[in-house]
C-alpha positions, 0 to 999 in steps of 0.5 A, spaced: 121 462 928 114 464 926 112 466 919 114 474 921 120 473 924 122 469 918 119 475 914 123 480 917 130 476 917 130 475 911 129 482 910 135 484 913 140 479 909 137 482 903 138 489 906 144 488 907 146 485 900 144 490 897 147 495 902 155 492 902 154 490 895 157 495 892 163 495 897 165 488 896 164 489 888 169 496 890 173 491 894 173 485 888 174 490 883 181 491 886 186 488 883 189 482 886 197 482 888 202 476 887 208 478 890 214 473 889 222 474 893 228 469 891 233 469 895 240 471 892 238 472 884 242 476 881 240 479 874 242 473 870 236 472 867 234 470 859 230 476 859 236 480 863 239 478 856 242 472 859 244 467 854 245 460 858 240 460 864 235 456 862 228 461 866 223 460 861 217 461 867 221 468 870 221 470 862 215 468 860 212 472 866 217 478 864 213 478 856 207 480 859 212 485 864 216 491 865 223 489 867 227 493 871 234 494 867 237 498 872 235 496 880 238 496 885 237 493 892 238 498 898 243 493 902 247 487 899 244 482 904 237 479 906 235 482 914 236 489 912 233 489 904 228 486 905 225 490 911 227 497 905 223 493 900 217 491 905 217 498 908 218 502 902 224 506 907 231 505 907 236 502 912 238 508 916 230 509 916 228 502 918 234 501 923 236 494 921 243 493 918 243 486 920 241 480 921 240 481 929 235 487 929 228 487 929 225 492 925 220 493 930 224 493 936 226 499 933 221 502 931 214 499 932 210 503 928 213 502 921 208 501 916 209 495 912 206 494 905 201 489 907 199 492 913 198 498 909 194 494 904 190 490 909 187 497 911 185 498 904 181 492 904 186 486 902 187 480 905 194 479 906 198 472 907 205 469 906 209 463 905 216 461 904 221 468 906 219 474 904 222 478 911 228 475 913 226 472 920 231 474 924 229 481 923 221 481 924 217 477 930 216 470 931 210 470 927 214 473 921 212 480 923 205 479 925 201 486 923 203 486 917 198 479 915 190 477 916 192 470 916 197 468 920 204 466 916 205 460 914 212 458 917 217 457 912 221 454 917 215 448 918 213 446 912 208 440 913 210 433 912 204 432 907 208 437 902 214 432 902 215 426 899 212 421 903 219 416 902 224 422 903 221 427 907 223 434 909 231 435 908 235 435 914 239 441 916 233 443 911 237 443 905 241 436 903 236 429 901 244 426 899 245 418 902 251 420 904 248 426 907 243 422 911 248 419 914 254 424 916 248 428 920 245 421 924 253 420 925 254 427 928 247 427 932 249 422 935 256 424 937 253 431 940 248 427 943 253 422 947 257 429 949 251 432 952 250 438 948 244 442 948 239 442 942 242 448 939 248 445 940 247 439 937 244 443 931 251 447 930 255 440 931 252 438 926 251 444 922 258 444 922 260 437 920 255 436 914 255 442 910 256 442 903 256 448 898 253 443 893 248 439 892 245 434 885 240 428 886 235 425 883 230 428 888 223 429 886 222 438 886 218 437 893 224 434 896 226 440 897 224 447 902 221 451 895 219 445 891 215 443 897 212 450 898 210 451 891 205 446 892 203 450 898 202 456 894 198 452 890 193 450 895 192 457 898 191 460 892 185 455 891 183 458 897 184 465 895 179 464 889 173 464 893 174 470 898 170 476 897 177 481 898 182 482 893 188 478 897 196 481 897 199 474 896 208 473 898 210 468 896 219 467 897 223 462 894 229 460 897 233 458 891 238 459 889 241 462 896 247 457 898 247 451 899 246 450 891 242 444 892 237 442 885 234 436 883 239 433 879 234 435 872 236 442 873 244 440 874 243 437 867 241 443 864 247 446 863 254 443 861 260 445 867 265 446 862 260 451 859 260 455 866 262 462 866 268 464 871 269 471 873 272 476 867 276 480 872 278 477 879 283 483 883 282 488 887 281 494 881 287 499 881 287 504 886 281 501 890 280 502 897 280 496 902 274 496 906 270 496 900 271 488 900 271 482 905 273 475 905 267 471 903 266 469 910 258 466 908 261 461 903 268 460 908 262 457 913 261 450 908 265 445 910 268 442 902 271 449 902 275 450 908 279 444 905 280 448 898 283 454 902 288 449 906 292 448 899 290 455 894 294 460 896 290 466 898 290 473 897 289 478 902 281 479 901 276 475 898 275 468 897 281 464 892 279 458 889 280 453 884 278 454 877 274 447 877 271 449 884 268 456 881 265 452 875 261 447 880 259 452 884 257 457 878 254 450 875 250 450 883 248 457 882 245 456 874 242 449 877 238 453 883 235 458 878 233 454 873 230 449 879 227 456 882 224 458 876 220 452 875 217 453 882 215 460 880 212 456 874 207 452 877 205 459 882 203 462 875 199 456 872 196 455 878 194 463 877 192 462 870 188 456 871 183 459 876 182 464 872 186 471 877 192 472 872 188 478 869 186 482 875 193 480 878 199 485 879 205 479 879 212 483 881 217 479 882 224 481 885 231 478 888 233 481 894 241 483 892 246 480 887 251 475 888 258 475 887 261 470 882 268 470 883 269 477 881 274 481 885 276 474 888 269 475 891 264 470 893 256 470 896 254 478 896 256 484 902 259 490 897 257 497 894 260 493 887 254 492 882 255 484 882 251 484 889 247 491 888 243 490 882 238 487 882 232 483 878 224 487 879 219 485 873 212 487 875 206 485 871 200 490 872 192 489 868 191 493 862 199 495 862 203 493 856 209 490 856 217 494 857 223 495 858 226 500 863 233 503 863 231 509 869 234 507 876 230 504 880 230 501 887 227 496 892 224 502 895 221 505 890 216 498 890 211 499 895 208 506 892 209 503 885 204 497 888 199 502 891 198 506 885 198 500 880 191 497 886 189 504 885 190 505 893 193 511 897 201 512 897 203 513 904 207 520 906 211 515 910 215 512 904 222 513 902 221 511 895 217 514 888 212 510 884 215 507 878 208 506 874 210 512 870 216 507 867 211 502 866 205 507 862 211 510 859 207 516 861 215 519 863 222 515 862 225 516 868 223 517 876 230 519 879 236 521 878 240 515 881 239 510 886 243 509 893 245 503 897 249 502 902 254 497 906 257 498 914 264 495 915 266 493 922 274 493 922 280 490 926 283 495 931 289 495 927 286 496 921 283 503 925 289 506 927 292 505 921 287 510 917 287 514 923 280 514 924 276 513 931 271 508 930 271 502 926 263 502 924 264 503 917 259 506 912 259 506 905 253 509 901 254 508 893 250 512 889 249 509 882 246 513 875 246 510 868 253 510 868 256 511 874 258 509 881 260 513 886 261 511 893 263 514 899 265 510 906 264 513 912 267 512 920 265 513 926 258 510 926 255 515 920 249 514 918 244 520 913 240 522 918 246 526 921 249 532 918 256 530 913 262 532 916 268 531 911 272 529 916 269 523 915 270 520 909 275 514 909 275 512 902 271 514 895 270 510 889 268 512 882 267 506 877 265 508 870 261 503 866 261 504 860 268 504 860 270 500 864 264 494 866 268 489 871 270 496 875 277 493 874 280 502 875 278 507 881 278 513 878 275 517 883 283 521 883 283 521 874 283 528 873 279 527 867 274 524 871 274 530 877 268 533 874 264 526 874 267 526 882 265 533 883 258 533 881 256 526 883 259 528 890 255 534 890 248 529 889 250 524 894 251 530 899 244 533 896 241 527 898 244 526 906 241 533 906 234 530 905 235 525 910 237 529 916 232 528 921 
């Protein structure tokens, strides 16, 4: 290149400087946004007012905060929930109420939040579960990330003990575990079973609710992907573009499996079984199931065998609910020190300012009341959910307005002061966390679907055993309508319909131990709650 070449080159790149330079000071000067999920927690927290749990990495994060007091999760189980919170649209708007549906396939030009941040200027990646994989594509939803996903399901050796390695069945690092799972891979090899067959022969032979060894934190799947998130957000220092980074950790998702540091936490007679563990008095039967998850781990078949049974939920031991208890408390802890070292790594790099940090559990969990186990209700034990998000320049509070997962997209555009799209179901909650108003909604609304027996329809006498309950919850109440025959809110309400209503009221009676639906003092209460639950089908109607 002669001496005027090289002029005029260096001319353009100086131009250029100086003419994208103030886009990319533009682009910079948005925040950052860190975006953790965990899976299966439930409000019990110290900064929910938890005394016992030891989370002191989620409660430092939560003085620096808005915590949601009231959230709730727009479906009580991972696929469906999950796809409401990334879309900011509920269930019967993204299509999935399972965990078999991809959310595309129904409608493949949803926007996702992430999508919808890559166009203002973001760049966006993921690691551990953030969707539900069965519910997105192979890529875990490929337009909503401008760098690949990094599989949660492929973890790389290097992040593991070298002496341990991945666990198997990506859960157990136990010896006896080891050993039971080469002991049935062999004996699946040797029938000739296929290689998914081999995995359900095995699956189903080793497969303990619990697990507590003096194992390293990256033995296991979210110790491992937290020193992934470390090294990407080294990376993630240097870029021109503000990033939108999820992260999801798995814990405390059955099994219960936590180094045994974090067992050691907590005391097994200190745990804290359920207060109530009936039906409530005049319940309706489809609001409750049989506890089918946690039925599925191979120490509780044994324990069913010998207790004696009620008609729904899960009976177990006592002893049994306080390892368990002890399980679910050990998994928090182990989880929260995960999200502790995301968030050093954060401060020691200098983002921790110019980040929104939100941090979210996809639905609660039951604990043994109502003699259930794991989540799938309209009860407040699976539908509240934690949400705490941190936002630069806004000051630490509380909120006790109702909230919901759909809500989170808007309230995150508004915080990087980008766009909200017309297309979102949900509301920002930035004037709760400016303190700028009290509250945004009135309630907020979940829902679940039922599918019964034959028998169990005829005896109702409705046409359809495809069940729907929508629950609305306000500061004080629940109130819950379960509908047939495939209902869902984007079609007109027929009373005709209804197979069951509930009425819980939680300043009187917490552990919904009464239906109150049919008190006469409470007709007012059933009146207008109704009325709302009606106003809002109307609103859904398409």
């Amino acid at each position: 290149m002669n001496k005027s070449n090289q002029a005029f080159h260096l001319f353009i790149i100086a131009f250029a400087m100086i003419l994208f330079a103030p886009l990319a000071a533009q682009q910079k000067s948005k925040p950052n946004i860190l975006f953790f999920a965990v899976d299966d927690l439930k409000p019990i927290l110290g900064c929910y007012g938890n005394t016992l749990v030891k989370t002191p990495n989620i409660d430092r994060l939560a003085k620096m905060a808005t915590v949601f007091n009231n959230n709730y999760c727009q479906q009580a189980v991972c696929g469906p929930t999950r796809a409401s919170i990334m879309t900011g649209k509920r269930p019967d708007n993204t299509g999935v109420w399972d965990l078999k549906t991809r959310m595309r396939d129904v409608h493949p030009d949803i926007l996702s939040l992430p999508q919808h941040l890559i166009t203002q200027g973001y760049s966006t990646q993921g690691v551990g579960k953030v969707y539900d994989s069965r519910c997105v594509d192979d890529a875990l939803d490929e337009p909503s990330w401008s760098v690949p996903y990094y599989n949660y399901f492929k973890t790389e050796e290097r992040f593991y003990p070298k002496d341990l390695g991945a666990p198997i069945s990506g859960h157990y690092q136990s010896p006896e575990s080891k050993k039971l799972n080469e002991k049935y891979r062999l004996e699946a090899e040797a029938k000739g079973m296929s290689k998914k067959e081999i995995t359900d022969y095995v699956s189903k032979s080793v497969k303990p609710a619990v697990e507590c060894v003096d194992v390293p934190d990256n033995a296991y799947n979210d110790g491992a992907n937290a020193l992934r998130a470390i090294e990407i957000l080294e990376k993630l220092k240097s870029e021109v573009q503000p990033f939108f980074f999820a992260v999801g950790f798995s814990k405390p998702h059955l099994p219960f499996v936590a180094p045994k540091k974090y067992w050691d936490l907590y005391k097994r007679e200190d745990m804290p079984v359920a207060a109530f563990q009936e039906q409530p008095k005049n319940s309706v039967d489809v609001a409750f199931h049989n506890s089918g998850e946690i039925r599925a781990y191979t120490d509780i078949p044994p324990l069913v065998s010998f207790t004696d049974q009620k008609e729904y939920g899960l009976t177990l031991p006592i002893d049994k609910q306080k390892e368990l208890i002890h399980g679910y408390y050990a998994a928090i802890s182990y989880m929260d020190a995960q999200v502790g070292k995301v968030l050093d790594k954060l401060d020691a790099l200098g983002l921790t300012k110019n980040t929104i940090i939100v941090l979210w559990g996809d639905h609660g969990w039951h604990l043994g009341d109502h003699n259930l186990w794991c989540k799938h209700t309209n009860f407040e034990q699976a539908t509240r959910t934690p949400l705490i998000i941190s936002a630069p320049g806004i000051a630490p509070t509380t909120s006790n307005s109702p909230s919901e997962f759909v809500d989170v997209f808007p309230t995150i555009c508004d915080l990087a002061g980008v766009k909200i799209p017309d297309v979102v179901d949900g509301k920002s909650l930035k004037p709760l966390m400016d303190k700028s108003s009290q509250s945004v909604k009135d309630f907020s609304i979940s829902q679940y679907p039922r599918s019964g027996t034959k028998s169990e329809t005829e005896r109702q006498g409705y046409a359809s055993s495809k069940v729907m309950g929508y629950s609305l919850r306000d500061k004080r109440y629940r109130y819950t309508i379960w509908l047939g025959n495939d209902f869902r809110s984007t079609q007109a309400f027929n009373d005709k319909l209804i197979v069951g209503t509930e009425l819980y009221d939680y300043d009187k009676d917490p552990n919904e131990t009464v239906n109150v639906v049919n008190d006469e003092s409470y007709q007012s209460v059933t009146k207008d709650l109704k009325a709302k639950l009606l106003d809002f089908f109307k609103s859904q109607v398409q």
